[in-house]
C-alpha positions as CSV (number, residue, x, y, z in Angstrom):
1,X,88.7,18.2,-31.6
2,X,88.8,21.2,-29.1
3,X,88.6,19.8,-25.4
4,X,85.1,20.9,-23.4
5,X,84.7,21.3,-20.0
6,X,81.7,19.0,-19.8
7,X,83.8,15.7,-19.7
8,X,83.3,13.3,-16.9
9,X,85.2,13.5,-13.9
10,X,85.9,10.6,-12.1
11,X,86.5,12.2,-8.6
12,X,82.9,14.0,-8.9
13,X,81.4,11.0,-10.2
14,X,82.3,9.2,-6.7
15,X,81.3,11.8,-5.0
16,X,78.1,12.0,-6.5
17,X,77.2,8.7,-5.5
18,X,77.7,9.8,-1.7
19,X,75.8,12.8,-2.8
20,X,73.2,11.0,-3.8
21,X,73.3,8.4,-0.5
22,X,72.9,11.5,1.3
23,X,69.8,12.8,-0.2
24,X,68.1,9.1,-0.3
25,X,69.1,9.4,3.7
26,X,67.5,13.3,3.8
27,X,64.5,11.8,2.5
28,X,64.2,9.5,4.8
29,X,64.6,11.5,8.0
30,X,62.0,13.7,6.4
31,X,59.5,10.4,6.1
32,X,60.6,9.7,9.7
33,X,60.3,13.1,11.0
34,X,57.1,13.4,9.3
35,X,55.6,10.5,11.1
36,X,57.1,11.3,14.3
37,X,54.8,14.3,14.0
38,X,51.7,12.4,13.1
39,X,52.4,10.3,16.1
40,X,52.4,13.2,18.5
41,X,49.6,14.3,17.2
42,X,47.6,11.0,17.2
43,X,48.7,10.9,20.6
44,X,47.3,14.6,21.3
45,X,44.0,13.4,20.2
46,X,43.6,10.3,22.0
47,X,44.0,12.2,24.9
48,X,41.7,15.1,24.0
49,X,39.5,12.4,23.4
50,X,39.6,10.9,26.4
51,X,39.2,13.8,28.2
52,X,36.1,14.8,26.1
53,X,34.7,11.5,25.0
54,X,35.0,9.6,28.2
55,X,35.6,11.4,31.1
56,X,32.9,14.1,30.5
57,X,29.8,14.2,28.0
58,X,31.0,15.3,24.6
59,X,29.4,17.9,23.0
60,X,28.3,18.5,19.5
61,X,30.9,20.8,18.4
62,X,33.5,17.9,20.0
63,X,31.7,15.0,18.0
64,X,32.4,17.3,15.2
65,X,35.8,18.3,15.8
66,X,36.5,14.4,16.6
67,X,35.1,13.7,13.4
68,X,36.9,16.0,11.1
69,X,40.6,14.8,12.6
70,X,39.8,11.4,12.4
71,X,39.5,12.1,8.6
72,X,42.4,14.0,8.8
73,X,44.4,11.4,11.1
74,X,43.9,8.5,9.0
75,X,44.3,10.2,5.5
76,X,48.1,11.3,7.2
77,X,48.6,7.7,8.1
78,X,47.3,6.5,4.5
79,X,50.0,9.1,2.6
80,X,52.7,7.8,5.1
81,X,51.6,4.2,4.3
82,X,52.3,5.1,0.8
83,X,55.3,6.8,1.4
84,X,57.4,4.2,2.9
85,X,57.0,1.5,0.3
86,X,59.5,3.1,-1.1
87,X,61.9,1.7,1.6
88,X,63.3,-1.1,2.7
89,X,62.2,-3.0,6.2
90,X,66.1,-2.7,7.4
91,X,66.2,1.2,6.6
92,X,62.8,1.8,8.3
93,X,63.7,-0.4,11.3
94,X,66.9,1.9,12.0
95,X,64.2,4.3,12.8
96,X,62.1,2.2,14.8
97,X,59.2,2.5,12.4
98,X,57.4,-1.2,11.4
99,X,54.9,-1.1,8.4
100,X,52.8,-3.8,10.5
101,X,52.5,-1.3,13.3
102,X,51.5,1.8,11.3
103,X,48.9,-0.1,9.7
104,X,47.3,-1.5,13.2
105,X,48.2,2.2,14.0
106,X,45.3,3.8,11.1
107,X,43.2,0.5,11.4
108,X,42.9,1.6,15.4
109,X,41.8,5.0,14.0
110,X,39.5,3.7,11.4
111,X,37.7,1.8,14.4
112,X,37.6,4.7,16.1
113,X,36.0,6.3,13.3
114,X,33.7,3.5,12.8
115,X,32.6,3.3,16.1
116,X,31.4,7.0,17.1
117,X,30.5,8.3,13.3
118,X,29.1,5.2,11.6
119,X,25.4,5.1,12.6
120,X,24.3,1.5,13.3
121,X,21.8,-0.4,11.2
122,X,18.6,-1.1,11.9
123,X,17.8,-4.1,14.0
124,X,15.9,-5.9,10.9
125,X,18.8,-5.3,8.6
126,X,21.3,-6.5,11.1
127,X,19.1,-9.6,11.7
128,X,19.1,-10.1,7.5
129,X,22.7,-9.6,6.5
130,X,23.6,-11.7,9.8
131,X,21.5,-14.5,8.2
132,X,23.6,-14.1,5.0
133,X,26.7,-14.0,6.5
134,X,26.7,-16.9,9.4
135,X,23.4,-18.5,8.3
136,X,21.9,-19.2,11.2
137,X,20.0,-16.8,13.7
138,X,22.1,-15.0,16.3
């Protein structure tokens, strides 16, 4: 039987397990890169909002524009949500990043959301699902 050149190599099979260490670890600086960057940018808005939202009047074009990132914001922090289950706590914590802490992290923005785009309800349906949920009168 005439000898091929596609028979295993043992060197290149060790080697392509660092190989493939090394991408896993690529991937991972990406991730961690990648939130890095949302971070920054969470932290831009807050303080846009701040300025915007609390230290002046906001407008409607910056109700708008507050709107539409907070939509973007938390849909980032959902995808990276999903993206690190693929890790382990330990590799994640080299990086300083805790799944705990970016989900408080979108829940803040969620509230955020919820709190200046949610209109409230009426004072009669309040009244009515407060009865179904506590049972008494508040």
């Amino acid at each position: 039987m005439p000898e091929t050149l596609d028979r295993p190599i043992p060197e290149a099979e060790d080697w392509g397990a660092v190989r493939f260490l090394t991408r896993e670890l690529e991937r991972t600086e990406q991730v961690v890169a990648s939130i890095a960057q949302w971070d920054l940018a969470v932290r831009l808005f807050r303080a846009v909002e701040r300025q915007r939202f609390f230290e002046n009047e906001p407008t409607d074009f910056d109700r708008a524009n507050h709107k539409a990132l907070l939509h973007v914001l938390i849909g980032l922090g959902q995808q990276h949500e999903l993206r690190i289950k693929q890790f382990s706590d330990e590799e994640l914590a080299r990086f300083g990043i805790n799944r705990a802490n970016l989900a408080a992290y979108i829940r803040d923005l969620e509230d955020t959301f919820f709190l200046w785009h949610v209109p409230d309800f009426e004072p009669a349906r309040t009244a009515k699902l407060e009865q179904a949920i506590f049972g008494a009168d508040t």
